[in-house]
N, C-alpha and C positions, 0 to 999 in steps of 0.2 A: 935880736936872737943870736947867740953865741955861736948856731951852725949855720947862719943866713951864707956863707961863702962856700961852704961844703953843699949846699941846698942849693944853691945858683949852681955850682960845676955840675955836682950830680944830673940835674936837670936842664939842662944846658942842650941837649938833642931836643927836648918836646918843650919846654918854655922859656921864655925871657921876663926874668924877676923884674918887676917897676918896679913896686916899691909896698912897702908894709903898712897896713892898716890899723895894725891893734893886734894884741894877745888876749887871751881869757885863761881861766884855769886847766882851760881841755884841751888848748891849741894858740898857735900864734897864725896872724892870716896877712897874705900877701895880694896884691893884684898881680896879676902876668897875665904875656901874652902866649898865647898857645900855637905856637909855629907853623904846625901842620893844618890848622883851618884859619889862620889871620884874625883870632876870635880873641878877648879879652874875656878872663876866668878869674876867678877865686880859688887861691892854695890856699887851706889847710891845714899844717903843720902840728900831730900829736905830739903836745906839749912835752917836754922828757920823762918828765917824772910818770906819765901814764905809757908813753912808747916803750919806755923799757922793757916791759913786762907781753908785750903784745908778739902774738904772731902773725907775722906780717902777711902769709899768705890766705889764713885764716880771715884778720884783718880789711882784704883787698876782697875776697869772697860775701863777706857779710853787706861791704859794699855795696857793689855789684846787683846784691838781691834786692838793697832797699832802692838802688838806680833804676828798677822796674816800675817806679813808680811817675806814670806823667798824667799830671794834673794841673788846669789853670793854676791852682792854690798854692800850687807846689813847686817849688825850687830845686830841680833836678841834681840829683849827684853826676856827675861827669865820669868818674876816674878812681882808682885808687891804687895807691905802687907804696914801695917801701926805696929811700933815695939814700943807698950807702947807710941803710939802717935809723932811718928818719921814716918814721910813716905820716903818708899824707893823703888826702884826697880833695877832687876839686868839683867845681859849679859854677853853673853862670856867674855872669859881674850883675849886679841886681842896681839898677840907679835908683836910688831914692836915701830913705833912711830909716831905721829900727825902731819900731814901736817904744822900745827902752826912750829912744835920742826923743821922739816926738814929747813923750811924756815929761822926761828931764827937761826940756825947753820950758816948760812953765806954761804953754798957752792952752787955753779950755780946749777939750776937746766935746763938740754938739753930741749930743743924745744920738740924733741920727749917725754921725760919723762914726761914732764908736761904735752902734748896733753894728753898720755894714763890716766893720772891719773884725768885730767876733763874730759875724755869720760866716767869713770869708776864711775864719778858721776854723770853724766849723766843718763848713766844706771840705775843706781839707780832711782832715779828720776823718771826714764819714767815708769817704775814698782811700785814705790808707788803710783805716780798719776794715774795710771790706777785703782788702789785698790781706789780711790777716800783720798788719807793720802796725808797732804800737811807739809812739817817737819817745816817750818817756821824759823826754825834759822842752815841754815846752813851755817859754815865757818870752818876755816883750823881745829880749834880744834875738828870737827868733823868729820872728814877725818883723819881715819889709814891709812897709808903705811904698808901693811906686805905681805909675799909672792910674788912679786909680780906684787900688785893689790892695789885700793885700795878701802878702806870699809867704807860706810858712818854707823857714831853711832848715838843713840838718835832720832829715829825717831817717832815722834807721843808723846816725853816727851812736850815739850812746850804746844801742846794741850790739854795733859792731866791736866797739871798745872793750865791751864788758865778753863779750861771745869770743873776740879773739883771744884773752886768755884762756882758753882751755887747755887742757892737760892732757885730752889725745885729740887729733882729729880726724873726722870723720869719712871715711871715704864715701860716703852718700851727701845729704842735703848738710848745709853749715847750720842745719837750725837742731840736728838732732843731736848733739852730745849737749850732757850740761854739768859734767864739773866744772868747774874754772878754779883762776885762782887768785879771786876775785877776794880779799878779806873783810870781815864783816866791818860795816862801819862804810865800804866803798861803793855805794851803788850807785851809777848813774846817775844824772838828774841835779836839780839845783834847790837845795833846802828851802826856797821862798816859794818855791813849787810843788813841791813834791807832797805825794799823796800819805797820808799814814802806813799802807800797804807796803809802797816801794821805799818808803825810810828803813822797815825793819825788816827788808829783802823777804818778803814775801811775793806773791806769786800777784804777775800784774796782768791788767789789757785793756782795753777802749774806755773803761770806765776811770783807768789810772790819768789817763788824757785829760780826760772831761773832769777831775778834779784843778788838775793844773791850768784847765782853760777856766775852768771858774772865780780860781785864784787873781788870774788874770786879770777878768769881767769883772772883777771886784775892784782892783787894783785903775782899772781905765774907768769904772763907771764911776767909782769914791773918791777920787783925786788922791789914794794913799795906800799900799799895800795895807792888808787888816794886823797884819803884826810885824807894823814896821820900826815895832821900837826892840824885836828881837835884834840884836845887833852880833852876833855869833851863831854858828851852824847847827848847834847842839841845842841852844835857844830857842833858835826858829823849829828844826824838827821836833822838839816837844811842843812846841804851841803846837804844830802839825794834829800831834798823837793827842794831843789831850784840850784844846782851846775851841770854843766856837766863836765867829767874827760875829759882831754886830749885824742883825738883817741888815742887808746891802738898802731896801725901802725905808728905812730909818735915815741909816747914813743921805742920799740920795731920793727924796721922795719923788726925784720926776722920772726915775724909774719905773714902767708900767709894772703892776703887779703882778701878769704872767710872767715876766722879766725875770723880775726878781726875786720869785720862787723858784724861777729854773736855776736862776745861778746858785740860791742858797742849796738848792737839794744835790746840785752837783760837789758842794763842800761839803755833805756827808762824811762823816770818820770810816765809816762802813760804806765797802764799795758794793754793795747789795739795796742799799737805800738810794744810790743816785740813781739819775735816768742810764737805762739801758743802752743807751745809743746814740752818737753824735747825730742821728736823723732827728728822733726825738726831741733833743734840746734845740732843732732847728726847728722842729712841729711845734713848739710848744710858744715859744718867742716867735713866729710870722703868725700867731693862734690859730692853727689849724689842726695841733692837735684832737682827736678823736675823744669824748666823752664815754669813756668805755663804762656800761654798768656794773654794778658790785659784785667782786667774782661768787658765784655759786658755793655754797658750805662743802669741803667735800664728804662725802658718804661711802663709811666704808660698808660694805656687804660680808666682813666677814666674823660682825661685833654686833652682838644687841646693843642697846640700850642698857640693859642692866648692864656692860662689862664696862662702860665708859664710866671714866670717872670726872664730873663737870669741878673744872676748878675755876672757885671764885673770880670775879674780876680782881679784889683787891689783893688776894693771895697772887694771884698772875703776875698782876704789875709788880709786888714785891719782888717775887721770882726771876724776872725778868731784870730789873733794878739791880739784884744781887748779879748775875749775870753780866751785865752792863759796867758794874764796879771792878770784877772780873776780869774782866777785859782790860781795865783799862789799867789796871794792876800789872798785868800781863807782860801790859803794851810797855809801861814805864822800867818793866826789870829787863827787856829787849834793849830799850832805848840807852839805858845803861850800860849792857853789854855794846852798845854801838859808838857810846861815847868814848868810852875806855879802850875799842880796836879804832876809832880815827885817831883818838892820842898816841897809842902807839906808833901808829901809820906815818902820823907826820914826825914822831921822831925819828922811825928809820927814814925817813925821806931826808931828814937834817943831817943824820950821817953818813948816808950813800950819795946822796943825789947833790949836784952842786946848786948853789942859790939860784933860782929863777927871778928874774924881774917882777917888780909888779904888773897884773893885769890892767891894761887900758882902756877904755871903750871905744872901740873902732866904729867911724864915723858912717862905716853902708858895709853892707853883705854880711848880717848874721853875725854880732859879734857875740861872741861866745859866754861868756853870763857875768853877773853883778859881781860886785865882793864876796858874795858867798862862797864857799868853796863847795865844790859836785860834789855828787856822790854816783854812783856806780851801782849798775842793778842787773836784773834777769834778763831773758831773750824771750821774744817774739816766737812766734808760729809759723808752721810752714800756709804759705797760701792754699794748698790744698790740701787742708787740714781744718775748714770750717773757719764759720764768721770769725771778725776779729776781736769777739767779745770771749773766745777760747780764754779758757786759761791757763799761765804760762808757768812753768816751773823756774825757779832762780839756775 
């Protein structure tokens, strides 16, 4: 890292830099120790080409709110400061290794193991979302194995990236303004994950999650991401928008069948067709979910019989199919418009910004994501502002 010596002096009162791990596209990540409690932490460092743009106090604030969160599951944020115009924040040092590093080794992973390790993010999950915190870019690389268990990192960093550009700030809660200056094409989050929703910066929440944990569960139960021959970002977010994976029971048949209809239903294109709630897909995979009977017709009281009009089944389904096509029409001239501002994006980034190194995969503590390059999305909910299944405006 080109400021790694400006980043040691700066911090020079509160840590002692050992030595560096890895970069990703969101951040470059350091070990130190942390002076004031003899504690061994994880820095952080917002990559340049995203710090630039951020407000630092803003930045440090959105923090802060998602540091509210302590959970087994979860991998505590510590801190957040801006060091001579470097933003960073830090976390526990986490011993083990990234679900990414497990997978990349090449060795089987048991049925059993893999279940405990997406129940364990699961969990997670159903406790941020209750806190109304939706993590927006979860994948392997943010999932430790240690002890164990295993521990989702980085929770509430993508919103605070995208939330610290805003354009005024708010003298009440950090969750309430929502301009930013965030351009289309940048949302949070890692094209191998990401939901249809938050590709074309629409309005996300718990159910954004629980696609990207499915993607996951796909990915750890089939030995192969399902579109891992997209090999560019614009690639992979169209298979997103418009692709369905092979049922996961196909690929994997010792997949139990309740299994692997929770994971397919959570790759839903439509976040109104997956399950409702990280509890849910936890009910539904230990099978204790509830056999609820057929909802009741509803009946309106203020329409005979004679005013309704019964429309055929086959007319319906065509209706619906036109609809359907619709949509997905829609979705594809969005997607365009999202190709066309990341092209842009990375050209101004080629004339402003100086060359950053390649990203590496750092060997423990959450390294920050594959080759893909992020994208950048909407914010989160105030906690006392209902479940975390709200929905959130970009």
């Amino acid at each position: 890292m080109a400021d790694l010596a400006r980043l040691t002096s700066a911090l020079a009162d509160k840590f002692r830099i050992e030595r560096e791990l890895g970069a990703g596209e969101m951040s470059h990540i350091f070990v130190a120790t942390e002076l004031a409690n003899n504690r061994t932490v994880v820095i952080k460092v917002v990559a340049p080409e995203h710090a630039g743009e951020l407000f630092a106090d803003r930045f440090s604030r959105e923090v802060k709110f998602a540091a509210r969160l302590k959970h087994a599951n979860i991998v505590p944020l510590l801190s957040a400061g801006d060091a001579n115009g470097i933003a960073y924040y830090t976390m526990p040092f986490v011993e083990g290794r990234s679900l990414r590093q497990r997978l990349a080794s090449g060795d089987a992973i048991p049925l059993a193991e893999a279940t405990q390790i997406l129940r364990d993010v699961l969990k997670a999950l159903a406790y941020a979302h209750d806190q109304s915190v939706v993590h927006r870019d979860i994948k392997p690389e943010h999932v430790l194995l240690s002890s164990g268990k295993a521990v989702v990192t980085d929770f509430g960093i993508a919103k605070a990236i995208s939330a610290s550009r805003t354009m005024e700030i708010s003298t009440e809660s950090p969750i309430t303004v929502s301009a930013t200056l965030t351009s289309v094409g940048s949302t949070p989050g890692t094209p191998a994950y990401t939901a249809p929703e938050q590709a074309v910066g629409s309005v996300v929440d718990a159910r954004t999650d629980l696609y990207a944990w499915g993607m996951m569960a796909y990915e750890l139960l089939a030995g192969a991401h399902p579109f891992a021959d997209r090999t560019t970002p614009q690639t992979m977010v169209a298979a997103q928008l418009t692709e369905r994976p092979a049922p996961i029971g196909e690929v994997n048949p010792a997949v139990p069948e309740a299994f692997a209809g929770i994971i397919m239903r959570a790759l839903e294109k439509d976040a109104d067709d997956r399950p409702a709630s990280a509890t849910e897909v936890l009910a539904a995979i230990d099978g204790t979910a509830p056999t609820a009977p057929p909802a009741a017709p509803r009946v309106s009281t203020r329409r005979t019989s004679r005013d309704v009009k019964v429309v055929p089944a086959a007319e319906r389904d065509a209706s619906q199919d036109i609809s359907r096509r619709m949509g997905v029409a829609a979705a594809l001239l969005v997607f365009a418009l999202l190709v066309w501002g990341w092209f842009s994006r990375q050209a101004a980034q080629r004339n402003d910004v100086p060359n950053a190194s390649a990203p590496a995969s750092p060997p423990v503590a959450a390294p920050e994501t594959r080759p893909d390059a992020p994208l950048e999305s909407p914010r989160d909910t105030r906690p006392d502002r209902g479940p975390g299944t709200r929905m959130e405006k970009p």
